[in-house]
DSSP file (Angstrom, degrees, kcal/mol; ACC not computed):
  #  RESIDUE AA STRUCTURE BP1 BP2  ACC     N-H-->O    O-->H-N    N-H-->O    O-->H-N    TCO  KAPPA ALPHA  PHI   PSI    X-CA   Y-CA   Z-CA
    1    1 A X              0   0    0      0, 0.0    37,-0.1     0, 0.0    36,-0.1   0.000 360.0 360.0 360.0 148.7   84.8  -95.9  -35.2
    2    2 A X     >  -     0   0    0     34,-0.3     4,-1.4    35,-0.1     5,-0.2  -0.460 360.0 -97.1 -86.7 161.6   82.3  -97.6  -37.5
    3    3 A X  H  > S+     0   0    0      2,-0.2     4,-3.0     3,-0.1     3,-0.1   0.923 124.4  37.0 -23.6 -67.4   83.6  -99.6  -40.9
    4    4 A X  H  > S+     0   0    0     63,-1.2     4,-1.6     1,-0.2     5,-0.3   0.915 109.7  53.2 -86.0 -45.6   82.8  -96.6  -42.8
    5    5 A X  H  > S+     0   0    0     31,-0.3     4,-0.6     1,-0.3    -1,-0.2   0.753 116.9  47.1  13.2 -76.0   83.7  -93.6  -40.7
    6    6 A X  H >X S+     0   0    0     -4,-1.4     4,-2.6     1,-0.3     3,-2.4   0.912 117.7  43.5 -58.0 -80.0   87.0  -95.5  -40.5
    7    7 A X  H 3X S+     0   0    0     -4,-3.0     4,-1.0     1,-0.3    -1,-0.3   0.743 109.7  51.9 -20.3 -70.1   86.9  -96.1  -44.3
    8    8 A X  H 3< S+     0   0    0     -4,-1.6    -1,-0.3     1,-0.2    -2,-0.3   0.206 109.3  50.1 -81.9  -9.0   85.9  -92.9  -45.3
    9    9 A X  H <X S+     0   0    0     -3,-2.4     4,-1.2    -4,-0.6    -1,-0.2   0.438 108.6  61.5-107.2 -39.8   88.8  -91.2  -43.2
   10   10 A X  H  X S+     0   0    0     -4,-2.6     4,-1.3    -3,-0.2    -2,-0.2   0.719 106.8  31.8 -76.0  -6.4   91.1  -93.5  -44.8
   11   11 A X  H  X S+     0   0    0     -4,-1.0     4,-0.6     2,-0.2    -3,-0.1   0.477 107.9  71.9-115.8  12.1   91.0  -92.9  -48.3
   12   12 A X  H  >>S+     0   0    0     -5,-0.2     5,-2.8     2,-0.1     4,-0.5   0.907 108.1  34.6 -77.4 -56.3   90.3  -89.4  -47.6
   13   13 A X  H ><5S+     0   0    0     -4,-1.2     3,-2.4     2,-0.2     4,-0.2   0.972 109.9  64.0 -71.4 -51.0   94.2  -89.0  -46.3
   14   14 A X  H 3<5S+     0   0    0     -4,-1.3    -1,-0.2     1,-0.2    -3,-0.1   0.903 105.3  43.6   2.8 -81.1   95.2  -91.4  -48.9
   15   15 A X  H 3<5S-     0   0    0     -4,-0.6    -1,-0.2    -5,-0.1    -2,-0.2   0.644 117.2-118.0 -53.2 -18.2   93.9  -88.6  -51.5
   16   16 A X  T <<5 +     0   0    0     -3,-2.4     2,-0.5    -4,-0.5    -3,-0.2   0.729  62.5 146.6  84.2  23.3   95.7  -86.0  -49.4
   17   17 A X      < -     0   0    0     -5,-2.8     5,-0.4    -4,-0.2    -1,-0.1  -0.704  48.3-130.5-154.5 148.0   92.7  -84.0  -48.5
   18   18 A X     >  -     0   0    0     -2,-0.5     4,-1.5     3,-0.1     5,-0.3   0.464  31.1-115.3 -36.7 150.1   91.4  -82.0  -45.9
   19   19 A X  H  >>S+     0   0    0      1,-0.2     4,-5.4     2,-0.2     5,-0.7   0.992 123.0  50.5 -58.0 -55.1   87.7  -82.5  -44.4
   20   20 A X  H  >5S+     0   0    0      1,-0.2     4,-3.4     2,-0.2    -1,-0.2   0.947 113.7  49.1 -54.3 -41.9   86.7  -79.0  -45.7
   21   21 A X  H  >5S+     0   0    0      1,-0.2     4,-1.5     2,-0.2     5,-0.3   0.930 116.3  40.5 -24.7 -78.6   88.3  -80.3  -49.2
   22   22 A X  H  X>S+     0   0    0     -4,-1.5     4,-0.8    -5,-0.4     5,-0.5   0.726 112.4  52.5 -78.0 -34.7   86.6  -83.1  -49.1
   23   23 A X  I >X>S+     0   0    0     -4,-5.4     4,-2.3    -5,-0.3     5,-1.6   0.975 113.3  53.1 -41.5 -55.0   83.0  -81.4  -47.7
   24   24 A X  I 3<<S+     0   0    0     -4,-3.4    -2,-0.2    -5,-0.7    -1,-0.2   0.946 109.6  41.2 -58.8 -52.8   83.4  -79.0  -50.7
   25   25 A X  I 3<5S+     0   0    0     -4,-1.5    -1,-0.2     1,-0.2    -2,-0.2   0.556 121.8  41.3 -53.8 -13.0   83.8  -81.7  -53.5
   26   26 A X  I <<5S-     0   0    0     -3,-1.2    -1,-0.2    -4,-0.8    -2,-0.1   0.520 112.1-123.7-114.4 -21.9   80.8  -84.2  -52.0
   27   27 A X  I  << +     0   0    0     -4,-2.3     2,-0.2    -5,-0.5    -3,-0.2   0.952  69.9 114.9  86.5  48.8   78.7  -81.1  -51.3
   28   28 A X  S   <S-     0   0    0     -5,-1.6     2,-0.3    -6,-0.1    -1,-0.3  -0.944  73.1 -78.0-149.5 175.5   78.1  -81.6  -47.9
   29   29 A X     >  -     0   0    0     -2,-0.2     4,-0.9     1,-0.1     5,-0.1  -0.690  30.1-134.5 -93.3 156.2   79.2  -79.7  -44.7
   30   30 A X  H  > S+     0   0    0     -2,-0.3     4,-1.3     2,-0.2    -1,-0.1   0.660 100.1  55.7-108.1 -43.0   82.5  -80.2  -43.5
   31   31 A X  H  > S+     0   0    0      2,-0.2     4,-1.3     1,-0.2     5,-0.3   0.928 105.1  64.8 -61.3 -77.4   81.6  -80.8  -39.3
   32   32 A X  H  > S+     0   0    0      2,-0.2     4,-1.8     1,-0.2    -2,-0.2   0.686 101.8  43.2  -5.6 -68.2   79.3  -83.5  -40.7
   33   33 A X  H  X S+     0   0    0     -4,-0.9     4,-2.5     2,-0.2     5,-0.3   0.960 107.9  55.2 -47.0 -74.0   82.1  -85.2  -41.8
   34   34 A X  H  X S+     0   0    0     -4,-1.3     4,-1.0     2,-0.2    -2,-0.2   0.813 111.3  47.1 -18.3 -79.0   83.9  -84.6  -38.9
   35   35 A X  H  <>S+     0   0    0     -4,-1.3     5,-2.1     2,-0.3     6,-0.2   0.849 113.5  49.5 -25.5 -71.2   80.9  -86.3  -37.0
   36   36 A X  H ><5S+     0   0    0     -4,-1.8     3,-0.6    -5,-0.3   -31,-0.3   0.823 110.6  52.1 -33.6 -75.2   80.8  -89.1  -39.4
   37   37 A X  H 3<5S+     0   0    0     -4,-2.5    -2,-0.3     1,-0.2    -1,-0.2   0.808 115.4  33.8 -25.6 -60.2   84.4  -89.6  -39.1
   38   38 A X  T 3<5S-     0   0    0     -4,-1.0    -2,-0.2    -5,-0.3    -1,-0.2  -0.221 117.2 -98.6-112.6  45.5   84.9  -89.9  -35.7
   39   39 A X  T < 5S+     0   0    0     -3,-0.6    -3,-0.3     1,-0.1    -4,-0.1   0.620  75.5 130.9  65.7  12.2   81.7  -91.5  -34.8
   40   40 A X      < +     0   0    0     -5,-2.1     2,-0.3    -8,-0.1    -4,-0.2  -0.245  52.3  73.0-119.3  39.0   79.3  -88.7  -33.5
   41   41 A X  S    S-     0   0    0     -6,-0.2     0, 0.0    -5,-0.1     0, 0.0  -0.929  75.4-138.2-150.0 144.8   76.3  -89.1  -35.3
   42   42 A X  S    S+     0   0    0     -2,-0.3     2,-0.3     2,-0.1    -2,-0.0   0.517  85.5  43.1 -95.3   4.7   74.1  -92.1  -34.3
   43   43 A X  S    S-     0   0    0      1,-0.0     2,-0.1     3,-0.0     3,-0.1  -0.878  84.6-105.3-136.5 160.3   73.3  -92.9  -38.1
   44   44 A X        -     0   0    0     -2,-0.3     3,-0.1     1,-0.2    -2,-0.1  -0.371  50.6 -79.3 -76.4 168.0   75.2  -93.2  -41.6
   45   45 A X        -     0   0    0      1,-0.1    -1,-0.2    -2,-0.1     2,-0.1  -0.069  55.4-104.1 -57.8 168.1   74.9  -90.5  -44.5
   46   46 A X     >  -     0   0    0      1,-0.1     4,-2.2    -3,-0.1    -1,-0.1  -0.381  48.6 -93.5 -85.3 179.6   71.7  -91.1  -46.5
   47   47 A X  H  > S+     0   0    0      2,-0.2     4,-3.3     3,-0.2     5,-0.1   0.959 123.5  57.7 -73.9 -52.7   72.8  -92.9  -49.9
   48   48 A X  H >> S+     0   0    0      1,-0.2     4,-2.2     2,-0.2     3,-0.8   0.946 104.7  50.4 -24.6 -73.4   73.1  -89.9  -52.0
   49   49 A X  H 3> S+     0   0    0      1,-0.3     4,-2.1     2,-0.2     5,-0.4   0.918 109.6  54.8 -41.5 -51.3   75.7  -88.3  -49.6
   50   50 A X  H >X S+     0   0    0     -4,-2.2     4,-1.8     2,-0.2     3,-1.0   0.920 110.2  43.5 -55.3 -35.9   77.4  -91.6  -49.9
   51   51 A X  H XX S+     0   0    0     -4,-3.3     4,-3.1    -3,-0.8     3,-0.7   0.986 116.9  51.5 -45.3 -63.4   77.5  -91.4  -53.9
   52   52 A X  H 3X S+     0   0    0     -4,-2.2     4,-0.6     1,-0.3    -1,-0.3   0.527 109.0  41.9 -73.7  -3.5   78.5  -88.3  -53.6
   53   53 A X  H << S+     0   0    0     -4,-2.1    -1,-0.3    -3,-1.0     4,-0.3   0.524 113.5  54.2 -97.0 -16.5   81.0  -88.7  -51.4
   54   54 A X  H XX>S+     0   0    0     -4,-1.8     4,-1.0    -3,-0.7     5,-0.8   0.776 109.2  50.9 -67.3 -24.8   82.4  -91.9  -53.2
   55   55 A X  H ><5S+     0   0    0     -4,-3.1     3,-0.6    -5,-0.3    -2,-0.2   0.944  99.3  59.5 -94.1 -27.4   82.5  -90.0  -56.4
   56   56 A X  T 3<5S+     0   0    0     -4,-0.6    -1,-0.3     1,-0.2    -2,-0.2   0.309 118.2  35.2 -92.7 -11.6   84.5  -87.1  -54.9
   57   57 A X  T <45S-     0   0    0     -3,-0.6    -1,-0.2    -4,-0.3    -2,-0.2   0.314 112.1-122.8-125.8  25.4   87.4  -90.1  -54.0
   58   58 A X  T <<5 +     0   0    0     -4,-1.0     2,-0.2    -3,-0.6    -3,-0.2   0.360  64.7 133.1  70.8  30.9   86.7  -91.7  -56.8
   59   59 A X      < -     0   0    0     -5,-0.8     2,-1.2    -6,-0.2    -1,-0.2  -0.598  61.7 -72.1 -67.8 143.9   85.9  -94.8  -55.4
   60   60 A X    >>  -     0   0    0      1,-0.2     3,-3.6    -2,-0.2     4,-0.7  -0.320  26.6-152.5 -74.4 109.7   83.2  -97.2  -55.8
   61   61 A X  H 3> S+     0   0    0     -2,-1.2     4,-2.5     1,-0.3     5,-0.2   0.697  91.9  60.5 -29.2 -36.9   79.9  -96.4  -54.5
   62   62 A X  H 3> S+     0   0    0      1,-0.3     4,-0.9     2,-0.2    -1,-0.3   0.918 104.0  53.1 -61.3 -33.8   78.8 -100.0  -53.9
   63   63 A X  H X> S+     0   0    0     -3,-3.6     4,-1.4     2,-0.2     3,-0.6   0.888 109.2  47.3 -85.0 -25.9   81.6 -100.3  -51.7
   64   64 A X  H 3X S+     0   0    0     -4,-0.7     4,-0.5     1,-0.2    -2,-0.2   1.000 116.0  48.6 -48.0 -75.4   80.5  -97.0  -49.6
   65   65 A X  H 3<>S+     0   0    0     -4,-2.5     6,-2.2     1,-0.2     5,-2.1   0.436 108.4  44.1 -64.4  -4.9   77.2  -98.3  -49.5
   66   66 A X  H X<5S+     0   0    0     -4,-0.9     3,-2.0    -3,-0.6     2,-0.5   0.890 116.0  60.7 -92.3 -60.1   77.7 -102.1  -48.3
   67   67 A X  H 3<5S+     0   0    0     -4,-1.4   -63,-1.2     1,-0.4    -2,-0.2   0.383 108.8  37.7 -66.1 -12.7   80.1 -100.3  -45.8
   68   68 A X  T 3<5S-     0   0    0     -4,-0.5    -1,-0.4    -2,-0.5   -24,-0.1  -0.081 113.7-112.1-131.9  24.6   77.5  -98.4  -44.5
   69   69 A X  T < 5S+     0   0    0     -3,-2.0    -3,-0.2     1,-0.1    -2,-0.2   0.825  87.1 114.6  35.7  65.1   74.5 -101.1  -44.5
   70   70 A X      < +     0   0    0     -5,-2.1     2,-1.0    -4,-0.1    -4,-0.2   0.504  39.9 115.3-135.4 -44.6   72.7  -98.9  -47.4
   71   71 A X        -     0   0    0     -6,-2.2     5,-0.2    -9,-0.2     4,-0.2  -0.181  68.6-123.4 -27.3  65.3   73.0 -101.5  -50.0
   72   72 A X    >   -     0   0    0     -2,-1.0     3,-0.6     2,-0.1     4,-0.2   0.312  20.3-115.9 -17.3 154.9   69.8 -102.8  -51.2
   73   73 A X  G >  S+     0   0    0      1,-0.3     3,-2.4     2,-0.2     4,-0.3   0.921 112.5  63.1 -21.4 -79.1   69.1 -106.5  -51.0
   74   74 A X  G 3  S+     0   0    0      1,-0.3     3,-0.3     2,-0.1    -1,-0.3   0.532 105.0  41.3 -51.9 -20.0   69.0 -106.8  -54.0
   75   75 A X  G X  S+     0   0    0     -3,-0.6     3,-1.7    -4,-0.2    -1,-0.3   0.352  76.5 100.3 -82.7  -7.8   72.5 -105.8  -54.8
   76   76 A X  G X  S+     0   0    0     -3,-2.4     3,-0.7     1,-0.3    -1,-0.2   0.758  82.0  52.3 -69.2 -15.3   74.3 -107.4  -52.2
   77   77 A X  G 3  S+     0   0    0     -3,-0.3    -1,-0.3    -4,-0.3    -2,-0.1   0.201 109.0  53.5-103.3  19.6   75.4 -110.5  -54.7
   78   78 A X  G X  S+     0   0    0     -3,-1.7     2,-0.8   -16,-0.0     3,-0.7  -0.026  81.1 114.3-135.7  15.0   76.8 -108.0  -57.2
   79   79 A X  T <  S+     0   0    0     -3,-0.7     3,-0.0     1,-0.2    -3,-0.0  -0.880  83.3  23.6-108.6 117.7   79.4 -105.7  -54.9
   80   80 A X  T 3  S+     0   0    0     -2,-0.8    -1,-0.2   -20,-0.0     2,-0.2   0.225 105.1  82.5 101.5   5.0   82.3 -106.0  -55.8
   81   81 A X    X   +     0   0    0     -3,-0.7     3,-0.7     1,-0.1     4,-0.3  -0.829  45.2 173.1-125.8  71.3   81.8 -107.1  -59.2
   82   82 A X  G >>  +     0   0    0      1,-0.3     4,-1.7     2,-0.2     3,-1.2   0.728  67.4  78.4 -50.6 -44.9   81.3 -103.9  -61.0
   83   83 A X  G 34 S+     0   0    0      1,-0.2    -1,-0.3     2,-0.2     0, 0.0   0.720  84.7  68.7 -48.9  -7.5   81.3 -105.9  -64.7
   84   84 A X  G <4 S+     0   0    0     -3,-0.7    -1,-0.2     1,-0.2    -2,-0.2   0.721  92.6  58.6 -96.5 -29.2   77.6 -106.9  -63.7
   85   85 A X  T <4        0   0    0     -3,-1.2    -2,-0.2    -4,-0.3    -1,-0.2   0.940 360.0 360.0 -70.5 -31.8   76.7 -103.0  -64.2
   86   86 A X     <        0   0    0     -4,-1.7    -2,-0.2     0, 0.0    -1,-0.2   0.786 360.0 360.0-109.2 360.0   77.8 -103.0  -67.6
């Protein structure tokens, strides 16, 4: 299972909820995840899907998106140091 797959399947049970929960809150379809999860899609979500699926476990997107090689360049020396956004 990839970093984020892996990731993204833990802090989903963490939060206590279901793929179809989780499909419904990020806006996306619920086998996708599924896919996603268990490795069965040969690419990551596009960055949106990641946002939106960070923000729907209320986690920080930067860390979805390094986790999932999405992470511009230019950001890479700012993740995990959220005080630099504000």
């Amino acid at each position: 299972m990839s970093d984020f797959g892996k990731r993204l399947r833990e802090l989903r049970h963490e939060k206590g909820l279901t793929l179809r929960q989780l499909a419904e809150l990020a806006g996306v379809d619920f086998s996708y995840l599924s896919k996603v999860e268990n490795e069965r899609v040969p690419y990551t979500p596009g960055a949106d899907t990641i946002r939106s699926l960070a923000h729907a476990l209320g986690v920080d997107p930067l860390e979805f998106l390094q986790l999932a090689n999405k992470l511009p360049e230019e950001l890479e020396t700012f993740s995990g140091h959220a005080q630099a956004f504000l």
